[in-house]
C-alpha positions as CSV (number, residue, x, y, z in Angstrom):
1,X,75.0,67.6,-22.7
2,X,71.7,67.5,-24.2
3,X,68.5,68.6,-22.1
4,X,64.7,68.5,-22.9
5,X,62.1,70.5,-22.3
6,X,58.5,68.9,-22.8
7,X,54.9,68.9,-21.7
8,X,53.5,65.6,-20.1
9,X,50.1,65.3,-21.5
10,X,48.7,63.3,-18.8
11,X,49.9,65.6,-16.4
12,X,49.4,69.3,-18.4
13,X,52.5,70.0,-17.2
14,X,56.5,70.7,-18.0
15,X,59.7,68.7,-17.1
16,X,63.1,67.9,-18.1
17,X,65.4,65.4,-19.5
18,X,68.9,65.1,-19.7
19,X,70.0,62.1,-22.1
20,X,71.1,58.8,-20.6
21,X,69.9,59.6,-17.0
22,X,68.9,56.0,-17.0
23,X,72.2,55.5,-15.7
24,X,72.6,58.3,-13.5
25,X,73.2,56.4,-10.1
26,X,70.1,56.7,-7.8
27,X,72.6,56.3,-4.3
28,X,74.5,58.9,-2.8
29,X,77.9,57.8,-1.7
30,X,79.0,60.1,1.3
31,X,83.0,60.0,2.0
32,X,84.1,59.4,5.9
33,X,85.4,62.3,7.5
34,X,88.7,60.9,8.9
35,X,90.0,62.1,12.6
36,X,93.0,63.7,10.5
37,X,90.7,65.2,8.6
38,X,89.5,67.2,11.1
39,X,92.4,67.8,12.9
40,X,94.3,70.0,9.8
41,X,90.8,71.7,9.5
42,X,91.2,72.4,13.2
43,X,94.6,73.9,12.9
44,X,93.8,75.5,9.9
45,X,91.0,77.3,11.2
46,X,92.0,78.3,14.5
47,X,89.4,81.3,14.8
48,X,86.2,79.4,13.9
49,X,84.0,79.6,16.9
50,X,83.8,76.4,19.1
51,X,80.0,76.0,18.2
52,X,80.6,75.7,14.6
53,X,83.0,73.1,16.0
54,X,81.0,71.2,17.8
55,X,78.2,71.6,14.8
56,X,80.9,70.1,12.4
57,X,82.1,67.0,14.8
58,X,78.0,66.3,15.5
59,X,78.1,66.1,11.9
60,X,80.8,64.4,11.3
61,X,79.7,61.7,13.5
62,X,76.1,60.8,12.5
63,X,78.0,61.0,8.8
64,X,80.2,58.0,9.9
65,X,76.9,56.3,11.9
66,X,75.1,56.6,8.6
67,X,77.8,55.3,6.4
68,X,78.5,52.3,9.0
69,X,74.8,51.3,9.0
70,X,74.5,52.1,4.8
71,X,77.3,49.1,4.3
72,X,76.1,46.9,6.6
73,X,72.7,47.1,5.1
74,X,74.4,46.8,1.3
75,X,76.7,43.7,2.2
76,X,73.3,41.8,3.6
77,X,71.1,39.2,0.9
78,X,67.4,40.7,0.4
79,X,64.8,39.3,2.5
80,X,67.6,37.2,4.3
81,X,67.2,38.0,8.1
82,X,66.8,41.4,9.6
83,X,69.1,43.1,7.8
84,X,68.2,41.6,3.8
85,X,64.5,42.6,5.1
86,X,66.3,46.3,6.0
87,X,67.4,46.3,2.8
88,X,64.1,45.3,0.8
89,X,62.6,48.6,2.5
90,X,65.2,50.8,1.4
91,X,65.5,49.6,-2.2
92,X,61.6,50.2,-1.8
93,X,62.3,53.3,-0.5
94,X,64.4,54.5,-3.3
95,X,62.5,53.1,-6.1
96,X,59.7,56.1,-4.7
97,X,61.7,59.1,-5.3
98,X,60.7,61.3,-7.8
99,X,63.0,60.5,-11.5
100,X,63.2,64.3,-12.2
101,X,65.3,64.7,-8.8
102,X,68.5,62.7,-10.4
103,X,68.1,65.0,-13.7
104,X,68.3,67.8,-11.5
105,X,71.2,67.2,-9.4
106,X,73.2,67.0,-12.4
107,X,72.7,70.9,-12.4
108,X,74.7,71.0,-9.2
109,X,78.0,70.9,-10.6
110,X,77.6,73.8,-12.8
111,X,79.1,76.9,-12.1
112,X,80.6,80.4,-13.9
113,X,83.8,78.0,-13.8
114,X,82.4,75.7,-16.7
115,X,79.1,76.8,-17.8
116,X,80.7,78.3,-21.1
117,X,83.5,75.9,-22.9
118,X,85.7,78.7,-23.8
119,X,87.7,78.0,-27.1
120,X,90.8,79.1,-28.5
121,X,90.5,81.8,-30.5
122,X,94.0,83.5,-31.0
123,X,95.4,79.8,-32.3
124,X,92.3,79.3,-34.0
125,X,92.4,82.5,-35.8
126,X,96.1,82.2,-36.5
127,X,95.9,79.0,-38.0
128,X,92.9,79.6,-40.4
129,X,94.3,83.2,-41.8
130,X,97.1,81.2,-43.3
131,X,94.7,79.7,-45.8
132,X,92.4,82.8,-45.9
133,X,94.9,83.8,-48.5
134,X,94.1,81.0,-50.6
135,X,91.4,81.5,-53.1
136,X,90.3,77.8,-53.3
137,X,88.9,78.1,-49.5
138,X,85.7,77.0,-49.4
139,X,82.3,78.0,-47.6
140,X,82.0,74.9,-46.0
141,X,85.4,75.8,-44.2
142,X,84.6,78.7,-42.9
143,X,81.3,78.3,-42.2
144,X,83.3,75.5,-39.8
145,X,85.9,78.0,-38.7
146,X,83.1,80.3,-37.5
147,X,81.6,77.9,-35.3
148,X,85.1,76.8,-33.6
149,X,85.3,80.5,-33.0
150,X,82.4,80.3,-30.7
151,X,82.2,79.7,-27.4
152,X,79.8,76.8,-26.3
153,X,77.5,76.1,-23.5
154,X,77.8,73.2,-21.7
155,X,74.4,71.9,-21.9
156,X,71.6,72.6,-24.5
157,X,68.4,72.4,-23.2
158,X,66.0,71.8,-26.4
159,X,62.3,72.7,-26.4
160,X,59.5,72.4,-29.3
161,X,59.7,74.8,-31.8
162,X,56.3,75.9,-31.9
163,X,56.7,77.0,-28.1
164,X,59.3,79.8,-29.0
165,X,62.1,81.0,-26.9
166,X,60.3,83.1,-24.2
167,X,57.4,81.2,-23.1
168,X,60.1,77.8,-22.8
169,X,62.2,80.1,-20.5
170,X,59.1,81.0,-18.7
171,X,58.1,76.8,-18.5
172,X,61.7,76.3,-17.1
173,X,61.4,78.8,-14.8
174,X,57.8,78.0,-13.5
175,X,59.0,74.3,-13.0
176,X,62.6,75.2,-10.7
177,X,60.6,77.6,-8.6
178,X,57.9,74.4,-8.0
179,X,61.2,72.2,-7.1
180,X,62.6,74.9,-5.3
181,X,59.5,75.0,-2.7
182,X,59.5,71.2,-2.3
183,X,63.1,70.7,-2.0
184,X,63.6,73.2,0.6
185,X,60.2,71.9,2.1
186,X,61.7,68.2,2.6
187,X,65.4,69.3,3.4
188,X,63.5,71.0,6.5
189,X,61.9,67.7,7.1
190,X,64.8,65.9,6.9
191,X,66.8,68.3,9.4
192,X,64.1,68.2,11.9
193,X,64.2,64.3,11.5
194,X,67.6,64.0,12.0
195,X,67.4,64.0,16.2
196,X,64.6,61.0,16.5
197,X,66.5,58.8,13.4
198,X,69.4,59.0,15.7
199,X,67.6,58.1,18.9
200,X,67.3,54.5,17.0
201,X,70.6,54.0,17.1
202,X,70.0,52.5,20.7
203,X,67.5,49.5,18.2
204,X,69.6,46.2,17.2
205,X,70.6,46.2,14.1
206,X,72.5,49.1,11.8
207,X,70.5,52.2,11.9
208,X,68.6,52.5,8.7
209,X,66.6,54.8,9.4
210,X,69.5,57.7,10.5
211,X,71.2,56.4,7.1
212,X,68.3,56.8,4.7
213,X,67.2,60.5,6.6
214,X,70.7,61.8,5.9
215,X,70.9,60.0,2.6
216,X,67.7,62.1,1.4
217,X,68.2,65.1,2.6
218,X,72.0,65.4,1.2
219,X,69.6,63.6,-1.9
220,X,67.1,67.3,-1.7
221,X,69.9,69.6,-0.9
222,X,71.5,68.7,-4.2
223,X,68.5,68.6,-6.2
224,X,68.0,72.5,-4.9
225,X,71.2,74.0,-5.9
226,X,70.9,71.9,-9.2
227,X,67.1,74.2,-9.2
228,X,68.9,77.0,-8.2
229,X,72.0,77.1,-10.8
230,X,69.4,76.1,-13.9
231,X,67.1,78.8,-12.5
232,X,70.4,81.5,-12.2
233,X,71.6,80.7,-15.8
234,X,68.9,80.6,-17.3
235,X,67.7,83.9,-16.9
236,X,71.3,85.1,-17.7
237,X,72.4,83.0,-20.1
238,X,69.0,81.9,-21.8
239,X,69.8,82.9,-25.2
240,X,72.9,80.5,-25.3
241,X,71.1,77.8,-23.9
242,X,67.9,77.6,-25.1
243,X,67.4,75.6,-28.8
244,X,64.9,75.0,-30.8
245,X,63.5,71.8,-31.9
246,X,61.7,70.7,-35.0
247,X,61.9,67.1,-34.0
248,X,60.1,67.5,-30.9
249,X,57.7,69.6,-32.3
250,X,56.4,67.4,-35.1
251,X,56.7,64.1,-32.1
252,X,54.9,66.1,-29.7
253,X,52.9,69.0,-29.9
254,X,51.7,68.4,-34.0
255,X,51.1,64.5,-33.3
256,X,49.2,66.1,-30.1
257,X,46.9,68.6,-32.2
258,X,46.1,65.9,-34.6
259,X,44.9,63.7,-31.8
260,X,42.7,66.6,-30.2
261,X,41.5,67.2,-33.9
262,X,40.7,63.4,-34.3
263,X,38.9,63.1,-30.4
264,X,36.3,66.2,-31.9
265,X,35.2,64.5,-34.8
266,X,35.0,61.2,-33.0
267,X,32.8,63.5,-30.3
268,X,30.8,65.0,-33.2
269,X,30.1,61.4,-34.1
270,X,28.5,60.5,-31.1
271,X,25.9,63.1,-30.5
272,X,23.0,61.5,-31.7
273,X,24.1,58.6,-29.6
274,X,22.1,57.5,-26.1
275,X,24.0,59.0,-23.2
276,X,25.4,55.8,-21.9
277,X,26.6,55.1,-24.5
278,X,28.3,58.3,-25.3
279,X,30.0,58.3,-22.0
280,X,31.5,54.3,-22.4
281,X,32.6,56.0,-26.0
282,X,34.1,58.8,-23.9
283,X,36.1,56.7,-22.0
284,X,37.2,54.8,-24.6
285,X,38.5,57.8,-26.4
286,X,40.3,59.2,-23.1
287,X,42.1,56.0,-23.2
288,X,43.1,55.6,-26.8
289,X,44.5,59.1,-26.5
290,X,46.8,58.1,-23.4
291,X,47.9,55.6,-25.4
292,X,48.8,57.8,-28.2
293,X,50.3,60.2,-26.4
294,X,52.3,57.3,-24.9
295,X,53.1,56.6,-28.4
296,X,54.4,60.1,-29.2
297,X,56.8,60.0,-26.5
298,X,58.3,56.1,-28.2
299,X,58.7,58.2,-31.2
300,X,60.3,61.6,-30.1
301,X,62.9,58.7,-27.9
302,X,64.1,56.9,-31.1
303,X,64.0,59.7,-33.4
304,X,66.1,62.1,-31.2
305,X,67.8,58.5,-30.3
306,X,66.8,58.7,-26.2
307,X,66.0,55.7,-25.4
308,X,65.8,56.3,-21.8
309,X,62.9,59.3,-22.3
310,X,59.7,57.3,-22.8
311,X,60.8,55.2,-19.5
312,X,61.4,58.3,-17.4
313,X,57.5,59.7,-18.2
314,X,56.2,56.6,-17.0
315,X,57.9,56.6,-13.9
316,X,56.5,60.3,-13.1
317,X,53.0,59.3,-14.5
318,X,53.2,56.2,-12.0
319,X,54.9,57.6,-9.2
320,X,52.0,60.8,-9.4
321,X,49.3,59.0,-9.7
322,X,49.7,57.4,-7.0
């Protein structure tokens, strides 16, 4: 899995990518706890306390209140009676959460488990010593034996070259711990929202609003230990995971020090000009360098073949501007 590290201009500041998360699915499903479920865990567990119990069957049940009201609200045509107008609010809804929290999520599911793709060295070994012996071997074979002998990461998180290795640790780490705060900031929300979204159940209609509370905070809880995992490995694993990038270096930050060099001598230009017009040439030069920089980010996507890269900045220029 491929991951990128870069500076939004607009914004001075670092995110993430992880290739195709244009089709990462923006809806969290949540399974049903069945009654049968529940029983075997009851009879399995026979010394848990009966307040963890209850805590589990409270939420088991807004789970299955939630799910109810989710399908009824997915099976309904938008803007068609009260339900289609339920649903225009919560695809509304959805379309304002923040892009990077899908790319995070995905950093969820990593553990010590698979982290490193361990590969087989004995057989490996074995099967390549066999034509060590044979003079005709060539570099190019072993220099392709040596990399099967080494053990893989499963994601690569690529940053600009000119960056080096420390300082794109540091921007990684800077950006979980900012994540981190808001996360746990909003899964607080959620949890103290949980009691009033559930007092609309007594409102006609499925309850939305208990389905789309739960739905984002499962949404933040994720999107934290994603934070927390990326944060963990890479301070102990940086070295594996962490790769240079010429490509994004010559896209980004050189197309980027050209522009800056070009918006000076443009400046220089203009002294000698009346101030208002120096400042409606100001702006105009602010906006042809968005636009480059906008350009940048078209050429980094097709070079490095991400089509889905230039897309995501938007949505996080638009959705912060606002």
């Amino acid at each position: 899995m491929r991951v990128f590290l870069f500076k939004i201009a607009s914004k001075q500041r670092w995110t993430l990518y992880i290739e195709k998360s244009e089709f990462f699915s923006k809806k969290v499903d949540i399974e049903p706890t069945t009654s049968s479920n529940n029983n075997n865990n009851s009879n399995n567990n026979n010394n848990n306390s009966a307040s963890q119990s209850k805590g589990v069957l409270i939420l088991n049940k807004l789970k299955n209140i939630a799910i109810e009201s989710k399908n009824e609200i997915d099976n309904a045509q938008d803007g068609v009676g009260l339900k289609g107008k339920l649903k225009s609010l919560l695809s509304y809804l959805e379309s304002k959460i923040h892009p990077e929290e899908a790319v995070l999520q995905q950093f969820s599911k990593i553990n010590d488990n698979n982290l490193i793709k361990k590969n087989n060295h004995h057989h490996h070994h074995h099967h390549h010593q066999h034509h060590h012996n044979n003079k005709n071997e060539t570099i190019k074979h072993q220099f392709e034996h040596f990399n099967e002998q080494k053990d893989k990461a499963s994601f690569t998180i690529f940053y600009p070259s000119n960056i080096g290795y420390r300082r794109a640790n540091r921007f990684s780490q800077v950006l979980m711990r900012q994540k981190i705060r808001f996360h746990q900031k909003w899964m607080i929300i959620n949890s103290l929202l949980i009691p009033i979204t559930f007092a609309a159940t007594i409102l006609p209609g499925p309850n939305i609003f208990l389905a789309y509370n739960l739905y984002r905070l499962y949404g933040h809880f994720q999107a934290l230990k994603g934070c927390t995992n990326l944060s963990r490995y890479t301070k102990s694993h940086g070295k594996l995971l962490f790769k240079p990038s010429l490509e994004m270096f010559e896209c980004l930050e050189g197309e980027l020090q050209q522009q800056q060099q070009q918006i000076k001598e443009k400046q220089q230009q203009q002294q000698q000009i009346k101030e208002k017009q120096q400042q409606e040439e100001q702006e105009k030069i602010e906006q042809q360098s968005i636009i480059e920089n906008s350009n940048s980010y078209e050429k980094l996507s097709t070079r490095l073949r991400i089509p889905g890269l230039f897309d995501y900045v938007k949505r996080i220029e638009t959705i912060e501007t606002k």
